[in-house]
C-alpha positions in Angstrom: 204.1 90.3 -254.7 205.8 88.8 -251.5 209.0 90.7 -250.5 212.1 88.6 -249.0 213.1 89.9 -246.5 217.3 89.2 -245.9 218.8 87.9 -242.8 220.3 90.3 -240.2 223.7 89.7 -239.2 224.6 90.8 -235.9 226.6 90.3 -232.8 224.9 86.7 -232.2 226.2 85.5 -235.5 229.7 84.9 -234.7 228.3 83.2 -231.2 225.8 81.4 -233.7 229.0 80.3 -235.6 231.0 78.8 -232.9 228.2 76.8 -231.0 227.3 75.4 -234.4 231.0 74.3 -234.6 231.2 73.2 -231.4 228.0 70.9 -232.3 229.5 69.8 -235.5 232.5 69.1 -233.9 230.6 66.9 -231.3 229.1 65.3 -234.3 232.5 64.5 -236.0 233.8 63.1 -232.4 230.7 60.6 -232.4 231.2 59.6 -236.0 235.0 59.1 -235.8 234.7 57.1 -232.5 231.7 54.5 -233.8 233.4 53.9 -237.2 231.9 56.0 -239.5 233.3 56.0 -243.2 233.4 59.6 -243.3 233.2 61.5 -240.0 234.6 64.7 -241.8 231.7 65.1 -244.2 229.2 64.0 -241.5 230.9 67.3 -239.3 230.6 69.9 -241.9 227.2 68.5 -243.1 226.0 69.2 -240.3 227.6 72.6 -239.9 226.7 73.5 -243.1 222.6 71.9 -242.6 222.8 74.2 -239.1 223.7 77.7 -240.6 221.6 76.6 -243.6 218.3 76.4 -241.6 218.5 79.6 -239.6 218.7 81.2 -242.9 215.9 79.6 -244.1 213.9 79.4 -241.2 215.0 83.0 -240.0 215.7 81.5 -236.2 219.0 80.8 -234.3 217.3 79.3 -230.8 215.0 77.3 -232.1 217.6 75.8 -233.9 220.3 75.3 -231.6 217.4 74.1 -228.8 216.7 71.4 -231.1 220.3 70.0 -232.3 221.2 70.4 -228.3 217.9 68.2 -227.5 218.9 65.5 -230.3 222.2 65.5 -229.1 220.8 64.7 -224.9 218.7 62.0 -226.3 221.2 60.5 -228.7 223.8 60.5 -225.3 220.8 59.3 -223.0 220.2 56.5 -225.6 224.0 55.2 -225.8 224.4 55.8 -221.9 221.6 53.0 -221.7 223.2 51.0 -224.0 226.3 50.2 -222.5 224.6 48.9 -219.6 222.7 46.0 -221.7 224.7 42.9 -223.0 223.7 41.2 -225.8 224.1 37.4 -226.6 226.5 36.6 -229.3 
């Protein structure tokens, strides 16, 4: 019989909390500035996706690294798009 174990909630959870809305407000920012149909729901999805996988995958940096690498990559990639012009 496999035991589940439950998540600890310590003093890094409320730090957890505000990075993870500080991402999701980044997030909303993007998707409100490039026309998005619903930036609000694409904010607290991703809030909600964030907190949701360090429950389930029992880690908070490993999470946070990755949204924080997506995030440089995603900027990288529309830093290097404004320098292009495209024929219209």
């Amino acid at each position: 019989m496999e035991l589940i174990s439950m998540p600890a909630f310590g003093i890094g959870t409320p730090i957890f909390l505000i990075v993870q809305a500080l991402i999701s407000s980044f997030v909303y920012s993007e998707a409100k500035e490039y026309g998005s149909r619903s930036p609000l729901v694409v904010g607290i999805s991703v809030f909600l996706l964030g907190v949701g996988f360090a429950l389930i995958f029992n880690t908070v940096v490993g999470l946070v690294a990755v949204e924080l690498l997506v995030i440089f990559i995603y900027l990288i990639g529309v830093h290097a798009g404004k320098g292009r012009s495209f024929p219209t």
